[in-house]
Chimera marker file (.cmm) of the C-alpha trace (Angstrom):
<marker_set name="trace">
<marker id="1" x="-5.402" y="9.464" z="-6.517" r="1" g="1" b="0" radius="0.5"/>
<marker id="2" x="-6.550" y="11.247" z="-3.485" r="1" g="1" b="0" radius="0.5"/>
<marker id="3" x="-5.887" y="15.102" z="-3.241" r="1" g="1" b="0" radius="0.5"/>
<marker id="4" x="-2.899" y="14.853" z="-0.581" r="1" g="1" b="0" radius="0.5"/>
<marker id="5" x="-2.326" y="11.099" z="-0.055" r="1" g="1" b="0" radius="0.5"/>
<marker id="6" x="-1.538" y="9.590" z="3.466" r="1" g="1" b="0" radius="0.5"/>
<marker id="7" x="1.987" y="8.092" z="3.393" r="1" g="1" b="0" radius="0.5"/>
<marker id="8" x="2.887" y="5.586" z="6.587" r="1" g="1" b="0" radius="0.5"/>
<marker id="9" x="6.914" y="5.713" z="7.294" r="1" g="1" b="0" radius="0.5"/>
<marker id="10" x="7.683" y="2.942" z="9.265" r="1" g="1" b="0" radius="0.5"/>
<marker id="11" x="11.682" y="3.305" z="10.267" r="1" g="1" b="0" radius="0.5"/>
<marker id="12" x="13.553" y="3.039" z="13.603" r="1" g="1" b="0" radius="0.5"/>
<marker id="13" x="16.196" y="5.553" z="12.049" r="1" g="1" b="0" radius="0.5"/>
<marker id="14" x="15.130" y="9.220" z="13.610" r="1" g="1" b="0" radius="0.5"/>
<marker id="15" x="17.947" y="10.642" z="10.630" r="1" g="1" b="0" radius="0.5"/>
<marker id="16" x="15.582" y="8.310" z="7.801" r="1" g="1" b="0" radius="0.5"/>
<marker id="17" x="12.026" y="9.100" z="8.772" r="1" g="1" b="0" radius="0.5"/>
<marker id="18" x="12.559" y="12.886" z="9.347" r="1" g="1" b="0" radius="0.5"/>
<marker id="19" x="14.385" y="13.016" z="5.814" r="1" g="1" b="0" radius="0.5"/>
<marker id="20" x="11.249" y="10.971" z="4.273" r="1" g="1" b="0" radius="0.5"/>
<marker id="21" x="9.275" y="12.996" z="5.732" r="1" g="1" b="0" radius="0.5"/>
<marker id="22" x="10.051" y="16.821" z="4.642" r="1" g="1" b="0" radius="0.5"/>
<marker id="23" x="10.699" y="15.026" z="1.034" r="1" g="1" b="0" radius="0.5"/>
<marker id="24" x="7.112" y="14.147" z="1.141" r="1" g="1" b="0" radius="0.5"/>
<marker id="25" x="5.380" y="16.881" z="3.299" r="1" g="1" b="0" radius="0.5"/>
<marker id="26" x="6.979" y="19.074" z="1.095" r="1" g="1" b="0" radius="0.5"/>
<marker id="27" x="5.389" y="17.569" z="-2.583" r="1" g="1" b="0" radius="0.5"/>
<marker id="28" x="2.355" y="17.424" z="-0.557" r="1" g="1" b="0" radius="0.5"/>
<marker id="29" x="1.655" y="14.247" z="1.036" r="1" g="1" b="0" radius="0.5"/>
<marker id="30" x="0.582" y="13.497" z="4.004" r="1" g="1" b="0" radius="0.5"/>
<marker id="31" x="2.574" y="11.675" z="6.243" r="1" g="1" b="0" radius="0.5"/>
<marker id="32" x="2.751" y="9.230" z="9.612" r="1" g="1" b="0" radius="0.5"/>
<marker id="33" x="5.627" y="7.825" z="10.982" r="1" g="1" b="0" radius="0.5"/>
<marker id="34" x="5.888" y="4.567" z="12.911" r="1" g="1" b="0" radius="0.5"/>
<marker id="35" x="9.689" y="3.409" z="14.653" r="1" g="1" b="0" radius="0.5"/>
<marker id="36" x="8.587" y="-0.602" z="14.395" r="1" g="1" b="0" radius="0.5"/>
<marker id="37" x="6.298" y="-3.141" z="12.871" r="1" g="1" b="0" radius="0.5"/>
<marker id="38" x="4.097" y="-3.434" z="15.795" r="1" g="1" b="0" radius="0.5"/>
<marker id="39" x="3.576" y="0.242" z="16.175" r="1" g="1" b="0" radius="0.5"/>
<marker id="40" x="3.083" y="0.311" z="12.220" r="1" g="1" b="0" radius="0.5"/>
<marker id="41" x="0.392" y="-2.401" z="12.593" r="1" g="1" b="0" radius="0.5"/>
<marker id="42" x="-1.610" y="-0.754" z="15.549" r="1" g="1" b="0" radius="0.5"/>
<marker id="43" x="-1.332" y="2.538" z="13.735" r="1" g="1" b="0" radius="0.5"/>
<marker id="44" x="-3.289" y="1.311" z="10.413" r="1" g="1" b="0" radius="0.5"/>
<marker id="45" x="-6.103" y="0.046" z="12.302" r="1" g="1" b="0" radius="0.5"/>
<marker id="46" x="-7.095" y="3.870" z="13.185" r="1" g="1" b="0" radius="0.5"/>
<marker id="47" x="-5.680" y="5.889" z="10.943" r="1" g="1" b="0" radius="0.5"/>
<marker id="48" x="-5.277" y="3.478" z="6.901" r="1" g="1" b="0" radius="0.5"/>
<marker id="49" x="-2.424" y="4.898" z="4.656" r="1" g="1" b="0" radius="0.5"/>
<marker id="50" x="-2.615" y="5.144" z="0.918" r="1" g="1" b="0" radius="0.5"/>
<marker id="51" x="1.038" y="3.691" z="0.814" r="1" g="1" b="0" radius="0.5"/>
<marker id="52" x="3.717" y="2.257" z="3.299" r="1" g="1" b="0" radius="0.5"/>
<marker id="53" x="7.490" y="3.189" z="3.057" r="1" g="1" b="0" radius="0.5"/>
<marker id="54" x="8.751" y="0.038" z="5.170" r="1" g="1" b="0" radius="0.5"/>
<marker id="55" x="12.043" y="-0.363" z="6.368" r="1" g="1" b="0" radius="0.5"/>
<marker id="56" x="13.114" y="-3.924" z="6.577" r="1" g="1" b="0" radius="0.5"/>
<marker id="57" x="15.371" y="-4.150" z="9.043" r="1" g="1" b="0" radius="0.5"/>
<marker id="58" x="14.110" y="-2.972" z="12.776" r="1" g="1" b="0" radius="0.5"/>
<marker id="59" x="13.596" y="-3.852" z="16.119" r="1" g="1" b="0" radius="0.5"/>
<marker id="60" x="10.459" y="-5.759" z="17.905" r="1" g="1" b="0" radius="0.5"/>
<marker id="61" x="9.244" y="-7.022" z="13.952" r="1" g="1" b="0" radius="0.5"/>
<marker id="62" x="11.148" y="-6.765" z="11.336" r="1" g="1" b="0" radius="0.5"/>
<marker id="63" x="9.959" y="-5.437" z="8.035" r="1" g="1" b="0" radius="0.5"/>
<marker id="64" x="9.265" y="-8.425" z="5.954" r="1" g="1" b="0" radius="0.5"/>
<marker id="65" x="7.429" y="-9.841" z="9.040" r="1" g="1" b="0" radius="0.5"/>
<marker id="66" x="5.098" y="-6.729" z="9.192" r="1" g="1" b="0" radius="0.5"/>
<marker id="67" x="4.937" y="-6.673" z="5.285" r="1" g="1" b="0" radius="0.5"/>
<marker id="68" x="3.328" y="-10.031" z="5.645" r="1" g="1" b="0" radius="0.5"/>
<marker id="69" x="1.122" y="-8.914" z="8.280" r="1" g="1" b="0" radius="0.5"/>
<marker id="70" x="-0.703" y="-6.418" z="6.613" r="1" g="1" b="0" radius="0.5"/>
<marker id="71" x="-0.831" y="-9.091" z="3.701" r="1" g="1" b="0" radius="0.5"/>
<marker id="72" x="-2.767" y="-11.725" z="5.422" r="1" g="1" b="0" radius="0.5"/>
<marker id="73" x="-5.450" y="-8.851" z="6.888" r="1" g="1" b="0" radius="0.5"/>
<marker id="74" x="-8.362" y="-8.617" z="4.377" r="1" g="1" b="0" radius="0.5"/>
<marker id="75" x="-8.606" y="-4.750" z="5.883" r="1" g="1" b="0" radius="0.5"/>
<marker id="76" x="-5.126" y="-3.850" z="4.794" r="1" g="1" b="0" radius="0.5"/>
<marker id="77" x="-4.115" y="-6.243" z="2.388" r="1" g="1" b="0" radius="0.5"/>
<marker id="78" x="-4.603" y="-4.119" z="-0.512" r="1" g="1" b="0" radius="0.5"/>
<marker id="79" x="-2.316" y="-0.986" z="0.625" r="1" g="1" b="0" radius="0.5"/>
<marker id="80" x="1.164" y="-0.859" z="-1.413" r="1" g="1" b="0" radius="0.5"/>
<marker id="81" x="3.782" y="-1.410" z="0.426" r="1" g="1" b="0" radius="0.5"/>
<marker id="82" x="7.420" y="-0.349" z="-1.148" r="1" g="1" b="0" radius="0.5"/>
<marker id="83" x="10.814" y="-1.566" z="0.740" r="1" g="1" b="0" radius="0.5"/>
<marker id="84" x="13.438" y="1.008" z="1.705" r="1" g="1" b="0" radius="0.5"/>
<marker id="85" x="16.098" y="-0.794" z="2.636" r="1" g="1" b="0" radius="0.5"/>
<marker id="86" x="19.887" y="-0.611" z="3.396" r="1" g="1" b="0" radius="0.5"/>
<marker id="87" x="20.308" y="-4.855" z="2.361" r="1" g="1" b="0" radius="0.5"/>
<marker id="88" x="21.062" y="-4.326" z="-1.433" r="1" g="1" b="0" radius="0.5"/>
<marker id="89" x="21.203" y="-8.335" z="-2.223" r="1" g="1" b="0" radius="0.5"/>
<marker id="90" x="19.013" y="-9.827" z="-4.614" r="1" g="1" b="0" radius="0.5"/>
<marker id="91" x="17.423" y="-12.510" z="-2.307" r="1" g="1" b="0" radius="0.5"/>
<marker id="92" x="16.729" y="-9.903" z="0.095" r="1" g="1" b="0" radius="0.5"/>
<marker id="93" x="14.253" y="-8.164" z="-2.577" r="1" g="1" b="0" radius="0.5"/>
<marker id="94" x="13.113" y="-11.324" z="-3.385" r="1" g="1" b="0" radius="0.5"/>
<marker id="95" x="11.966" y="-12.063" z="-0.001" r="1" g="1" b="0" radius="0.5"/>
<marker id="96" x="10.348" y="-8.781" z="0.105" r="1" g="1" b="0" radius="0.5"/>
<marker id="97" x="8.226" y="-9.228" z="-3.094" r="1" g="1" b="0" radius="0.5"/>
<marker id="98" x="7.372" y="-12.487" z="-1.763" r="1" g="1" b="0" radius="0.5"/>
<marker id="99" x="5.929" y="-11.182" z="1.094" r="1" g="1" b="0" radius="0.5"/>
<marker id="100" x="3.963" y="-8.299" z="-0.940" r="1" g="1" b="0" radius="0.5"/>
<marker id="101" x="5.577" y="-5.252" z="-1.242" r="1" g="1" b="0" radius="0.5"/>
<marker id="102" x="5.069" y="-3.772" z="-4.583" r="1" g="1" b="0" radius="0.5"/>
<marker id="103" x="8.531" y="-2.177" z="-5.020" r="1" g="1" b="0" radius="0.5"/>
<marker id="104" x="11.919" y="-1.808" z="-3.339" r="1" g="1" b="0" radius="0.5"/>
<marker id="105" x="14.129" y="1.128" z="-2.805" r="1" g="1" b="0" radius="0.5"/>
<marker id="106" x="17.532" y="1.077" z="-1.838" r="1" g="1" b="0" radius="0.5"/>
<marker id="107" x="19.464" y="3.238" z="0.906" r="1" g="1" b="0" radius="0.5"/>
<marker id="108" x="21.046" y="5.906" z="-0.086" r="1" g="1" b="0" radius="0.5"/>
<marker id="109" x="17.798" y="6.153" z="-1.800" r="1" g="1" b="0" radius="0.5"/>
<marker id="110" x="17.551" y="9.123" z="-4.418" r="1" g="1" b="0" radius="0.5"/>
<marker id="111" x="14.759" y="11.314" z="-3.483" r="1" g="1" b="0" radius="0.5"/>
<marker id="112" x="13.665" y="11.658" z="-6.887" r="1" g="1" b="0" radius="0.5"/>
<marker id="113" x="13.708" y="8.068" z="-7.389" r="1" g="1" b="0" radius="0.5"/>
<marker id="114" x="11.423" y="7.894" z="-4.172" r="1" g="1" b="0" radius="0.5"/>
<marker id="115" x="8.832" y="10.174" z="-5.278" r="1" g="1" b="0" radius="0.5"/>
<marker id="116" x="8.228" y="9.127" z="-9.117" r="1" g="1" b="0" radius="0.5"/>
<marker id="117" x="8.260" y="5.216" z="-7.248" r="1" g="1" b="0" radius="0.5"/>
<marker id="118" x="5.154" y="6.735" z="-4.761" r="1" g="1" b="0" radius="0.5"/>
<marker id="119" x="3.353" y="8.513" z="-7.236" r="1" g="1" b="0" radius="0.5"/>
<marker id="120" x="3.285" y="5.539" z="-9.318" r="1" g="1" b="0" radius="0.5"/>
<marker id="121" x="2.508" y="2.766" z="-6.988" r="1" g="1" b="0" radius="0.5"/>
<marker id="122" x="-0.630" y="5.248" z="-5.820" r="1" g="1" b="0" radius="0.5"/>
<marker id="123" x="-1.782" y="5.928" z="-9.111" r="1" g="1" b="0" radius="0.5"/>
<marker id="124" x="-1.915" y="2.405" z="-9.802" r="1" g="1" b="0" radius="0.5"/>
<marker id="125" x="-3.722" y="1.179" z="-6.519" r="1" g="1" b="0" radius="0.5"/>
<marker id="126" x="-5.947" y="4.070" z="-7.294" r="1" g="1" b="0" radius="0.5"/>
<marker id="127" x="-6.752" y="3.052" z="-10.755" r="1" g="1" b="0" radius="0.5"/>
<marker id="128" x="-6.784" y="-1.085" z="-9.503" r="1" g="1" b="0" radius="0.5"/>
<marker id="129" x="-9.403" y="0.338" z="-7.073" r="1" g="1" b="0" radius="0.5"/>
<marker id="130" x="-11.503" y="2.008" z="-10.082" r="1" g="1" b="0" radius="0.5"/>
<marker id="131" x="-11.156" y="-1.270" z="-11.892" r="1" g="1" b="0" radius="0.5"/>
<marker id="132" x="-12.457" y="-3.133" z="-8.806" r="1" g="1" b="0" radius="0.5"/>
<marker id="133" x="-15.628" y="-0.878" z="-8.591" r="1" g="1" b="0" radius="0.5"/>
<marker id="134" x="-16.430" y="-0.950" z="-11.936" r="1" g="1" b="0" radius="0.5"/>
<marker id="135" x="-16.034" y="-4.621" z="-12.393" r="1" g="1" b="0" radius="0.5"/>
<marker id="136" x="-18.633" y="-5.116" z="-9.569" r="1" g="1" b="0" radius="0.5"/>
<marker id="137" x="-21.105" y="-2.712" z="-11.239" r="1" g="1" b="0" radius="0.5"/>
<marker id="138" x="-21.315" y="-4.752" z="-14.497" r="1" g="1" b="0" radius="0.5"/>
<marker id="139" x="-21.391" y="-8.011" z="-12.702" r="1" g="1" b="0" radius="0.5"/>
<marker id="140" x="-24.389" y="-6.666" z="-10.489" r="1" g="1" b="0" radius="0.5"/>
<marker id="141" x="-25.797" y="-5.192" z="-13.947" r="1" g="1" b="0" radius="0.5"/>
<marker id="142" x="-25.283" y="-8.667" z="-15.511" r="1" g="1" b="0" radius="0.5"/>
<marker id="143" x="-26.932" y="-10.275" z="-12.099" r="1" g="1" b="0" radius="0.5"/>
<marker id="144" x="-29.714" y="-7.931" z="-12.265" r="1" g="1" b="0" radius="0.5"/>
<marker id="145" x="-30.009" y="-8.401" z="-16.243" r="1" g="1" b="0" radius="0.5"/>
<marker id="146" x="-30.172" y="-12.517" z="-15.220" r="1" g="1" b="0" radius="0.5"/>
<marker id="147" x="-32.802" y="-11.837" z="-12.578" r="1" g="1" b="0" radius="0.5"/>
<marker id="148" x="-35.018" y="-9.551" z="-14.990" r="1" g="1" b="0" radius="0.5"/>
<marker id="149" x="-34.987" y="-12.434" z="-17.653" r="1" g="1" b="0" radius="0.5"/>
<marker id="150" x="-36.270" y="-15.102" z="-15.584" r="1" g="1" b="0" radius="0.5"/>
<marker id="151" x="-38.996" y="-13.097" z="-14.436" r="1" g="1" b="0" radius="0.5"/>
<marker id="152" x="-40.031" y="-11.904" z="-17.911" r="1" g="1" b="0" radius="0.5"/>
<marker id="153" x="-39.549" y="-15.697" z="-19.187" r="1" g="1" b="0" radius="0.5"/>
<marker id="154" x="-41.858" y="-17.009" z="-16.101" r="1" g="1" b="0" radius="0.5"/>
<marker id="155" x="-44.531" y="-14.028" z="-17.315" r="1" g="1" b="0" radius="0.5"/>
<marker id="156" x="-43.462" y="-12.134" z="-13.547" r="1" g="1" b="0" radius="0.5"/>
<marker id="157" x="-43.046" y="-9.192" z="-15.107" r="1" g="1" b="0" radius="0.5"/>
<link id1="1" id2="2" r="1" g="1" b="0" radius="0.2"/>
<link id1="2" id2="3" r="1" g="1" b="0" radius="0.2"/>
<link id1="3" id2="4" r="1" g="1" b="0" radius="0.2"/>
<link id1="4" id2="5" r="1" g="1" b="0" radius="0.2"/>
<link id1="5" id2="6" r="1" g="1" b="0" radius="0.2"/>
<link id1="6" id2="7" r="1" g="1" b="0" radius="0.2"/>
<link id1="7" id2="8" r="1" g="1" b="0" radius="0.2"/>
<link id1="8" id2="9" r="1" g="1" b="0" radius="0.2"/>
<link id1="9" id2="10" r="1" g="1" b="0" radius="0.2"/>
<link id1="10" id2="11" r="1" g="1" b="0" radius="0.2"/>
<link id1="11" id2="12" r="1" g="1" b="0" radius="0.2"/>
<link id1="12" id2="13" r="1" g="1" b="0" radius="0.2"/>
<link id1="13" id2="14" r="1" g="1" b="0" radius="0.2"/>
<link id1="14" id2="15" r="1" g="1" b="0" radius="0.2"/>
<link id1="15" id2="16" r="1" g="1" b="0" radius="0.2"/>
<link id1="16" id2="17" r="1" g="1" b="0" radius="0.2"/>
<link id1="17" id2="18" r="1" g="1" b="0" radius="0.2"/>
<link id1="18" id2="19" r="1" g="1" b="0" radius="0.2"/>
<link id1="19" id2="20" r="1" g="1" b="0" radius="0.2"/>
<link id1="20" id2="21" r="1" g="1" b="0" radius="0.2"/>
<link id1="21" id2="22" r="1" g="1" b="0" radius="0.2"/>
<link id1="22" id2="23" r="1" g="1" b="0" radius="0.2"/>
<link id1="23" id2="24" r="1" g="1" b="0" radius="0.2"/>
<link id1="24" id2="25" r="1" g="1" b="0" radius="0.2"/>
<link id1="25" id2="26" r="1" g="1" b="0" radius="0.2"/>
<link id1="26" id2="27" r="1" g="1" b="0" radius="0.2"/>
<link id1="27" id2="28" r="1" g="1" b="0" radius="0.2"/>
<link id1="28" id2="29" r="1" g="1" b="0" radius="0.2"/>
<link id1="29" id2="30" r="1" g="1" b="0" radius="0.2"/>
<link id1="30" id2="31" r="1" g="1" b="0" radius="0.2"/>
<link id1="31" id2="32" r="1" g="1" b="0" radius="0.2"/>
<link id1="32" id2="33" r="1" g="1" b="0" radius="0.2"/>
<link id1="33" id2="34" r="1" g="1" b="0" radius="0.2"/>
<link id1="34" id2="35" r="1" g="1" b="0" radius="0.2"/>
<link id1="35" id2="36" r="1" g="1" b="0" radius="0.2"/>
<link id1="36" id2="37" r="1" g="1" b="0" radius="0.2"/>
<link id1="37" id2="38" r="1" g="1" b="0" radius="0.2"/>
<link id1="38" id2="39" r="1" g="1" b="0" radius="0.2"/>
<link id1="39" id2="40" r="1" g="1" b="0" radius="0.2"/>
<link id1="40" id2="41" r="1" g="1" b="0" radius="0.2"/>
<link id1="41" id2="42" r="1" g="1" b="0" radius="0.2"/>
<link id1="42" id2="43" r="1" g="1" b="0" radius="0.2"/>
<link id1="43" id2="44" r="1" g="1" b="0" radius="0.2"/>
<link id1="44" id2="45" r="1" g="1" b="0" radius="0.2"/>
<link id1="45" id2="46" r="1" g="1" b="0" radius="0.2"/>
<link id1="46" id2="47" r="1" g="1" b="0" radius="0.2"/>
<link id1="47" id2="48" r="1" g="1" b="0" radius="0.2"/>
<link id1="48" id2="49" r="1" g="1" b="0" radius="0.2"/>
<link id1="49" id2="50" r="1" g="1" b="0" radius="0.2"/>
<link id1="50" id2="51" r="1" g="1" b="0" radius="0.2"/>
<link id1="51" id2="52" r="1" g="1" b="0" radius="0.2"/>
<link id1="52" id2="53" r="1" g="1" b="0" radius="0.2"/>
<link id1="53" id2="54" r="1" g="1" b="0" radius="0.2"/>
<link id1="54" id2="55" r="1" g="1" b="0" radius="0.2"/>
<link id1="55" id2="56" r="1" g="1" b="0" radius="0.2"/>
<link id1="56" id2="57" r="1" g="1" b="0" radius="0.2"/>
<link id1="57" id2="58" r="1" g="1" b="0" radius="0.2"/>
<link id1="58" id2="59" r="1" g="1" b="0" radius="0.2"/>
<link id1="59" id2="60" r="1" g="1" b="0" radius="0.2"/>
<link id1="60" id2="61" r="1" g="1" b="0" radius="0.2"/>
<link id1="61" id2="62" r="1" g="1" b="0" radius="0.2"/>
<link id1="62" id2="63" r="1" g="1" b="0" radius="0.2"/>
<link id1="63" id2="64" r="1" g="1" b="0" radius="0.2"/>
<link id1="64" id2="65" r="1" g="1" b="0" radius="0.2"/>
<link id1="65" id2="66" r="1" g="1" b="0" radius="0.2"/>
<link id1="66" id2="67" r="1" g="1" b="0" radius="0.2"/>
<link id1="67" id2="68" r="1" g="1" b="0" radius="0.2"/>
<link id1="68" id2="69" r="1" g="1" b="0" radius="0.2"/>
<link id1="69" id2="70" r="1" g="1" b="0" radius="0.2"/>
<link id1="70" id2="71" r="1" g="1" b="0" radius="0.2"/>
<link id1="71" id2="72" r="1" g="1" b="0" radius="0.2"/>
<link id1="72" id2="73" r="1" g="1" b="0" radius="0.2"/>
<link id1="73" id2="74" r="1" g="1" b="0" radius="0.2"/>
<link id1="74" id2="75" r="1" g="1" b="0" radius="0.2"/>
<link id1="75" id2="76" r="1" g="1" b="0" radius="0.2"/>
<link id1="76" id2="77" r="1" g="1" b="0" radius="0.2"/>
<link id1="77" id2="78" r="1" g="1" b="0" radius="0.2"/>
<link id1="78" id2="79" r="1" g="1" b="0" radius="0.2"/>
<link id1="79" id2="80" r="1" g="1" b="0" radius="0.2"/>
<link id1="80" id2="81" r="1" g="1" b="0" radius="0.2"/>
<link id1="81" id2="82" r="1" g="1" b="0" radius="0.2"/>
<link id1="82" id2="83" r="1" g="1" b="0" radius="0.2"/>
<link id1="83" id2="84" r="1" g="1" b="0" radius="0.2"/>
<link id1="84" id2="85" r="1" g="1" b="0" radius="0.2"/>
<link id1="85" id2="86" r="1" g="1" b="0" radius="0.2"/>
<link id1="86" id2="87" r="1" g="1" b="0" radius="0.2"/>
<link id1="87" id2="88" r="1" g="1" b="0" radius="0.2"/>
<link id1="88" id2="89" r="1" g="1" b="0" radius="0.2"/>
<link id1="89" id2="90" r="1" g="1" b="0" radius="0.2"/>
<link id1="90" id2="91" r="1" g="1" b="0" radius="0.2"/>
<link id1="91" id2="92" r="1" g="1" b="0" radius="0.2"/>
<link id1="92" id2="93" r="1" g="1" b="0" radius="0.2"/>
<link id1="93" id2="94" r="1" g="1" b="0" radius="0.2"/>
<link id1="94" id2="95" r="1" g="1" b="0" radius="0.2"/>
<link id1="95" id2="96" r="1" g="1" b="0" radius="0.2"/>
<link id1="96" id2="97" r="1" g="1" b="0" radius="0.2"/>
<link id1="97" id2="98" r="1" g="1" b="0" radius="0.2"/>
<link id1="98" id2="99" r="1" g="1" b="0" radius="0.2"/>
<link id1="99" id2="100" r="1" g="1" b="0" radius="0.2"/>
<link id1="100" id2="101" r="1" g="1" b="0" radius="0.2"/>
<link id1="101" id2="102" r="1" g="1" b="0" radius="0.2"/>
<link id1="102" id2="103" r="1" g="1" b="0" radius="0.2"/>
<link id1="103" id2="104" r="1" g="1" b="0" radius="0.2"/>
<link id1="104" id2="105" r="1" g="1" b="0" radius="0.2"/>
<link id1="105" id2="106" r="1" g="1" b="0" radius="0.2"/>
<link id1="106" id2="107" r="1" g="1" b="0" radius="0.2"/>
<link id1="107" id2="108" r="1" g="1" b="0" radius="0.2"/>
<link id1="108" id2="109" r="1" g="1" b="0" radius="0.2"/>
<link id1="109" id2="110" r="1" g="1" b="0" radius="0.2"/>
<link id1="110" id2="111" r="1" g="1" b="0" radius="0.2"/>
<link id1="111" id2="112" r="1" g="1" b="0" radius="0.2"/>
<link id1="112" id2="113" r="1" g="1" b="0" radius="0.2"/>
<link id1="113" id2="114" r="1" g="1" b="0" radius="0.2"/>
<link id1="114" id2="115" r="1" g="1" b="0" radius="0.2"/>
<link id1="115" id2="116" r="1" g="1" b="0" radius="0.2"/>
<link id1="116" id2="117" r="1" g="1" b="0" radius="0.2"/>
<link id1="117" id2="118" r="1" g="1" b="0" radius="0.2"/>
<link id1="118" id2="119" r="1" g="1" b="0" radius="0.2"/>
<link id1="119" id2="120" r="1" g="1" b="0" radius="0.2"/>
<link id1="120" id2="121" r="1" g="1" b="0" radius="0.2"/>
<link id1="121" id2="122" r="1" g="1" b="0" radius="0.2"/>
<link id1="122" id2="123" r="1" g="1" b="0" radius="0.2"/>
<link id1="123" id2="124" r="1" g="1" b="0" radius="0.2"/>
<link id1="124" id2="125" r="1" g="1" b="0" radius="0.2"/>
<link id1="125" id2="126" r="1" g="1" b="0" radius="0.2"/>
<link id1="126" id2="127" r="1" g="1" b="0" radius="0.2"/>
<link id1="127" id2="128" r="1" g="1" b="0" radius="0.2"/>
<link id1="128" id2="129" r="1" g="1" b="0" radius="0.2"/>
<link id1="129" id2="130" r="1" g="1" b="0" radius="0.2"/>
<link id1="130" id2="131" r="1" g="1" b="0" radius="0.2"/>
<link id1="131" id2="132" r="1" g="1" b="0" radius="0.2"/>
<link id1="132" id2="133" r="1" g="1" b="0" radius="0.2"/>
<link id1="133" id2="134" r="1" g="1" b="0" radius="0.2"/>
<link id1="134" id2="135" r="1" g="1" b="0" radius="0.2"/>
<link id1="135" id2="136" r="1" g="1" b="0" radius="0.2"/>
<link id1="136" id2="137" r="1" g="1" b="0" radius="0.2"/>
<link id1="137" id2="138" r="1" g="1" b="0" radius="0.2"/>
<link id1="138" id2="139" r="1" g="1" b="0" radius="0.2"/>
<link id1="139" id2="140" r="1" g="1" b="0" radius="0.2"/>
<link id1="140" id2="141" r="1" g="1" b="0" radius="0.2"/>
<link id1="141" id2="142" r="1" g="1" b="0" radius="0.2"/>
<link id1="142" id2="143" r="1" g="1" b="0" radius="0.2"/>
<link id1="143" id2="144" r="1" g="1" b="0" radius="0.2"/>
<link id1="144" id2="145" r="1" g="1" b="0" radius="0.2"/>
<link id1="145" id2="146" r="1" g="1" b="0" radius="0.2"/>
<link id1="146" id2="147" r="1" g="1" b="0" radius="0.2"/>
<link id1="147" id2="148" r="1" g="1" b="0" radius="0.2"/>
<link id1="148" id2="149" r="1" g="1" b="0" radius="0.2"/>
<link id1="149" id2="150" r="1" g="1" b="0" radius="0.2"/>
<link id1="150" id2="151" r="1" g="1" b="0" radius="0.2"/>
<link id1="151" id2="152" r="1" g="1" b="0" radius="0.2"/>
<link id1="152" id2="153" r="1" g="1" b="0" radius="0.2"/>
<link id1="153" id2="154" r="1" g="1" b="0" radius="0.2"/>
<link id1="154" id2="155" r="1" g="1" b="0" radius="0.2"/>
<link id1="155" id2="156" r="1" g="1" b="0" radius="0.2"/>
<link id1="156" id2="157" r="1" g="1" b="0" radius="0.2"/>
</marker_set>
């Protein structure tokens, strides 16, 4: 996990994203906030978060509409993205798994809750990373193992 991770609020509640915000600038994240979707889209492009705290119910694009977003981009696809959301129905975190967020919070949210749920959603996209890297070092080693035997079986070597 990165030294002081960058954590993307995306709200349209001022009261929300500023209390997010000194909970997590305070254990040491980093954080951005965006007010919509759009503005949360535009804003990964330049500056990619380790995690998004997305609020599902906003103006302009809602947040199961930008969840989905980010899901279909190869670029951003892989970012966890963890619900905080006033709808407390089941079908409603349904929906937002189904769209790709790895977690959901409810409002009131705990803040304790919120930080054990960030820490462990960016330890395990930071170990799913390491497993991605090293899982493309042994198939290039395997590849390159391949490649050596055919040359030493057609005397190339």
């Amino acid at each position: 996990m990165p030294q002081s991770p960058h954590i993307l609020i995306v709200d349209d509640t001022p009261f929300n994203t500023d209390l997010l915000s000194r909970l997590l600038t305070k254990n040491r994240f980093e954080v951005s906030v965006a007010e919509n979707g759009e503005m949360a889209l535009a804003m990964v492009k330049n500056h990619r978060p380790h995690l998004i705290l997305l609020d599902v119910m906003m103006p302009i694009m809602d947040g199961f509409e930008t969840c989905r977003r980010l899901k279909a981009d190869s670029q951003t696809q892989d970012i966890p993205v963890i619900f905080i959301s006033a709808l407390v129905e089941s079908v409603d975190k349904v929906k937002g798994f189904k769209v790709g967020a790895v977690d959901y919070i409810t409002k009131p949210f705990q803040r304790q809750e919120v930080l054990v749920r960030v820490r462990t959603h960016l330890n395990l996209s930071h170990l799913q990373q390491q497993y991605q890297l090293k899982n493309s070092i042994v198939i290039n080693n395997c590849e390159l193992k391949a490649k050596i035997d055919r040359m030493i079986v057609h005397g190339r070597f």
